[in-house]
C-alpha positions, 0 to 999 in steps of 0.5 A: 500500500502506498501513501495514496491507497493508504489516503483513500481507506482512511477516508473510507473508513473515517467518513472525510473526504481525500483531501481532509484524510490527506491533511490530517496523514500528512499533520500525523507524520510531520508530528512523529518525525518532529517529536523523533528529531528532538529525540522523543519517543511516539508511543501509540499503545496497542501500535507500536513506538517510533524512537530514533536513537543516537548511534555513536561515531565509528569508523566503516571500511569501504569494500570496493576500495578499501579505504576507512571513512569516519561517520558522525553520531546521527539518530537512526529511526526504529519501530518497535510494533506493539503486542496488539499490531503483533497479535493482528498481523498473526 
């Protein structure tokens, strides 16, 4: 499913028409991403977390060439499903 399709049942489902259903996906994501950017954690109980985390600095080697590289400490966004997502699904 992509965004579109996903926009079109939540419309269905909800009763609103696709260009409310759009703002009100679009307004839901752009808080998540807002709330994992200042390094909070979006707990949707019976869904599942959204975090990212901060993953310390290392170094990578480069296969093809061989050469190491230092990457900086950056967030990395997770999922964790929740035990009713998990219990849905199976």
């Amino acid at each position: 499913m992509n965004k579109q399709e996903m926009i079109a049942k939540v419309a269905e489902k909800a009763g609103l028409s696709k260009k409310d259903a759009e703002a009100a996906l679009n307004a839901a994501i752009e808080v998540v991403v807002e709330a994992m950017k200042a390094g909070d954690e979006v707990r949707l109980i019976g869904f599942g977390t959204f975090s990212a985390p901060m993953r310390a600095a290392r170094k990578v080697r480069i296969p093809g060439t061989g050469e190491t590289k230092d990457l900086p400490a950056m967030r990395v966004p997770k999922f964790k499903p929740g035990k009713g997502l998990k219990e849905a699904v199976n």
